[in-house]
C-alpha positions, 0 to 999 in steps of 0.5 A: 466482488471478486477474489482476493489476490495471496498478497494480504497488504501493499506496503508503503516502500522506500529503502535507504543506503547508508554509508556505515553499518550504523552508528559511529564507532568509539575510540578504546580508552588507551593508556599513555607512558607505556613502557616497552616492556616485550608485550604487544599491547592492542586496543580494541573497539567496536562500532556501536553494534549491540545493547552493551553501550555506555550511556553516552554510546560508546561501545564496550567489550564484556567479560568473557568476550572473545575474539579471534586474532591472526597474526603475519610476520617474518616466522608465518602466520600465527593464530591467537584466540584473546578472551576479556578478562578483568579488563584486559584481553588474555594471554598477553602476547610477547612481541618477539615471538612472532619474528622481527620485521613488521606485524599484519593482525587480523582480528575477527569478532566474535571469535568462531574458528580454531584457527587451523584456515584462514578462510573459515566457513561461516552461518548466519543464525535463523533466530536473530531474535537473541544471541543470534544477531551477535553470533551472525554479526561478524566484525573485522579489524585489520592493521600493522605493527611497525617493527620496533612499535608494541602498540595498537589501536583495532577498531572493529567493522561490520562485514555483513549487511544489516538491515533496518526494517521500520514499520507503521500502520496496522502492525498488531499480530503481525510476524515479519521474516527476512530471506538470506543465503545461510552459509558463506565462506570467510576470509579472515586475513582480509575480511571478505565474505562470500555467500556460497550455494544457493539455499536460502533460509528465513530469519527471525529478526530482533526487535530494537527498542525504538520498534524497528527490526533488525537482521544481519544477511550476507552480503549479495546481490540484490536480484534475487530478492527481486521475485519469488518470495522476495526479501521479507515475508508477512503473516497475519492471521495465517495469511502471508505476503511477500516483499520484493525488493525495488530496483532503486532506493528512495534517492533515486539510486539502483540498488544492485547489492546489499553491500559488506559494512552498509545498511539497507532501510526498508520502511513498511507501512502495513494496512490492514486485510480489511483495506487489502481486499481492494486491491487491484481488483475492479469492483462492480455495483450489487447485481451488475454482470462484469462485461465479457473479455475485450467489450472495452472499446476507446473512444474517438482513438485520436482524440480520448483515451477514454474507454467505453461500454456499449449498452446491453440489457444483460449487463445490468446497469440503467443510462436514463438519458436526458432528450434535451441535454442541451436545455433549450427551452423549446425542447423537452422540459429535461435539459437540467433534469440530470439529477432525475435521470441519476436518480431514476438509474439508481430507482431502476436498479433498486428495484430490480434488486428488491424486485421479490418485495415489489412484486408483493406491494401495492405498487402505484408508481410509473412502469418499471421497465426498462428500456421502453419502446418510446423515446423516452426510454424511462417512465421512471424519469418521465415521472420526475419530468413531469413532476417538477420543474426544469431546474437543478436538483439532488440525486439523493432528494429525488430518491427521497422523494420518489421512495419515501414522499420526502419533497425536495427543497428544489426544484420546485414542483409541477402542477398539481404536486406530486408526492411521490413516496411510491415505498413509504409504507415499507420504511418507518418515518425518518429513515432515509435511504438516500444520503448525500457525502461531500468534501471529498478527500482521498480517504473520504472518497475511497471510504464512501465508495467501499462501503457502497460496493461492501454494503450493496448501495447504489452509487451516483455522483456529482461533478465539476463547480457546485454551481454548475455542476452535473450529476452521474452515476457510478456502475463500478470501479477499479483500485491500484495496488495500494486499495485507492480507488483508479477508475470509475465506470460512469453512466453520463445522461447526456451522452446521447447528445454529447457522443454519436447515438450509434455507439450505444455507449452505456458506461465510461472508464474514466481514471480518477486523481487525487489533487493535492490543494494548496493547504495540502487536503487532497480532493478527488478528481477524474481525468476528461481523457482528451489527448489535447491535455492529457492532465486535465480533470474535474472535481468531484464534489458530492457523492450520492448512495441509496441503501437496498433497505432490505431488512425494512422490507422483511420488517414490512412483511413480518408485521402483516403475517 
């Protein structure tokens, strides 16, 4: 079935721009009627950025905090390092120390500088998943005291970039890292942060309450996280995938920078690796050899963009086709027969795969092989012509029939009757290898086809309104990047007649869609490939599988020992 590809998940992705870091910020408690009593008297606040919030979340300062403080006037700039105590931030500051004239303070939290530059060098923790994010998380504030004013209020804002990681889905054991630039140089007279060298570090994000992650990264272009190991990284199980960041938001708008003061959300909706195996792979039906490099051949180029197969023995699918597609009643009793001839491919293949238990068995049935140097090509199909009536049936009743004895309840059959039941011996009474799956939803859809590939079943299908419809069978398939189902490989009965018998086409590539109805189920459709309307596509209603059944036969031939 192939191999599967390093990444273990596709993600649901979308990411959003917002215009603060998160949250509103709340405005200090400050005093009125103050008197000019020679200190300076700052007010700070910070933007709701930690888990020491009042229940109405406003934000608040801790004791001990601290929080660095440059400040500008006539005498130079002077640096000042205030710690939170008993509700006030110490040493208090004496307004004329620092010079007449007006005052630009620059504050930086938490405090992380001895003051000596002001431009400081910065690092981001590793570990955000503690005391970490506080560390990283550096807030700024700036503003200016007039000459003659004591009184300030600061509030704080985010100079790095967040980002929200929401996830859904299967999340069980599962680690997520976020990739970011680790050192940077701060301006702590502006507020400006620049991530400086090139060596990239992973982070531990920390868990919010609501189950999302966050971490704060420097802020820098997008670009590199667009290749490579990404932005984010997945494990589980020992096994890793990498998330590489969109060129767009989900509005539409290019993400270019993962900007200062802003939030990114990156919303992943993680799938298990037991849905992952199918991605971008193709598929084909137990035994089916993968046609070699460039077999693919379009169909009438102007006209499809269907391609197709020629047939070869090798490859080992079965195309039983009907000799009278058309139904005329003075041709071959066949025309509705396109059940038999889906049933009769899937009896060929089931035998070539139980082929070691065939030859063991009291076989009385119709010759087995395939093709046979007469018109038509399938005694195995002949036997169903011969047996029942020229009308509609099922593909999973002719399976029954054939390998069990179980009489269809339509069409009828032939005289004299045949009973069929050419295996019954094998399999106890009630078991059925042949089912029939129909309302066939996207997830229904994939769920029977993926299970036929996993377990070894034979695959057909019926298409178009259930009152006219037509029965086919399904070699393989190939699926997108999400594991959904994107193409089926078809062998159609009729296409001896619908297509130039020179083409010995074997098997169609036809792209599958999913249709959203108007109470909003999902149905599944193919694509006709006719260039005239490019969208038009047919239903799928029912699904048919037969089951090798091989643990019957090892049964059959342990009781006869």
């Amino acid at each position: 079935m192939g191999n599967a590809r390093r990444t273990n998940w596709r993600f649901w992705l979308s990411a959003t721009l917002l215009l603060a870091f998160w949250g509103c910020s709340s405005e200090p408690d400050v005093p009125g009627g103050a008197t000019d009593d020679g200190y300076i008297h700052l007010f700070f606040s910070k933007t709701e950025t930690r888990a020491d919030l009042n229940p109405d979340g406003s934000g608040q300062f801790t004791e001990g905090d601290r929080i660095g403080l440059f400040v500008d006037g006539s005498d130079g700039v002077r640096y000042c390092e205030l710690t939170y105590r008993g509700g006030e931030w110490t040493p208090r500051l004496r307004r004329a120390d620092f010079g007449p004239g007006s005052l630009d303070f620059s504050a930086h939290y938490p405090a992380f500088t001895d003051g000596t530059s002001t431009d400081a060098d910065f690092r981001i923790a590793a570990d955000q998943s503690g005391d970490g994010m506080t560390q990283s998380d550096l807030l700024f504030a700036r503003t200016t005291l007039d000459e003659g004013q004591n009184r300030a209020v600061m509030t704080f804002g985010h100079v790095m970039h967040r980002l929200k990681i929401e996830l859904s889905g299967s999340t069980e054991n599962v680690s997520i890292l976020a990739r970011s630039v680790g050192d940077g140089t701060a301006d702590l007279l502006t507020g400006e942060m620049i991530a400086t060298g090139s060596d990239m570090q992973w982070i531990t994000p920390a868990k919010s309450s609501d189950g999302s992650l966050e971490v704060v990264i420097f802020p820098k272009s997008a670009e590199p996280y667009r290749s490579g190991e990404g932005l984010l990284k997945i494990t589980s199980g020992g096994k890793v995938s990498y998330y590489m960041t969109p060129a767009q938001l989900e509005s539409g708008a290019p993400l270019e920078t993962f900007e200062p003061g802003k939030q990114t959300s990156v919303r992943l909706q993680l799938k298990s690796n037991t849905e992952q195996e199918w991605a971008n792979r193709k598929v084909w039906v137990d035994g089916i050899r993968e046609p070699e490099e460039g077999a693919w051949l379009q169909l009438f180029p102007e006209t499809y963009s269907t391609y197709y197969l020629p047939w070869k023995p090798e490859y080992g699918w079965y195309d039983c086709d009907k000799l009278n597609p058309t139904a005329n009643a003075s041709g071959v009793p066949d025309g509705m027969m396109c059940w038999a001839a889906g049933a009769s491919n899937l009896l060929h293949w089931w035998i070539a795969r139980n082929i070691d238990y065939v030859e063991r068995y009291d076989y009385k049935g119709p010759d087995y092989t395939y093709p046979l140097d007469k018109p038509q090509e399938s005694d195995i199909f002949q036997c169903f012509i011969d047996a029942f009536v020229d009308e509609a049936g099922y593909g999973d009743a002719g399976l029954n029939w054939f390998i069990h004895g179980v009489k269809p309840s339509a069409p009828a059959m032939d005289k004299p009757e045949n009973p069929g039941g050419y295996f019954k011996d094998v399999f106890p009474d009630g078991v059925r290898l042949g089912a029939r799956i129909s309302g066939l939803s996207k997830t229904r859809f994939n769920e029977t086809i993926k299970d036929a590939l996993r377990n070894r079943k034979g695959i057909g299908f019926s298409k178009g309104a259930v009152y006219s419809s037509h029965i086919m069978t399904i070699w393989g398939a190939e699926f997108d990047e999400e594991g959904y189902v994107s193409h089926i490989y078809i062998a159609d009965n009729n296409d001896r007649y619908d297509y130039d018998a020179s083409l010995n086409i074997g098997c169609f590539r036809n792209e599958i869609v999913y249709v959203t109805l108007p109470e909003g189920s999902t149905q599944t459709h193919y694509k006709t490939g006719y260039l005239g309307n490019p969208d038009a596509s047919i239903p799928i209603n029912s699904l048919f599988t037969v089951e090798l059944g091989q643990e019957y036969w090892e049964q059959y031939y342990n009781n006869k020992k």
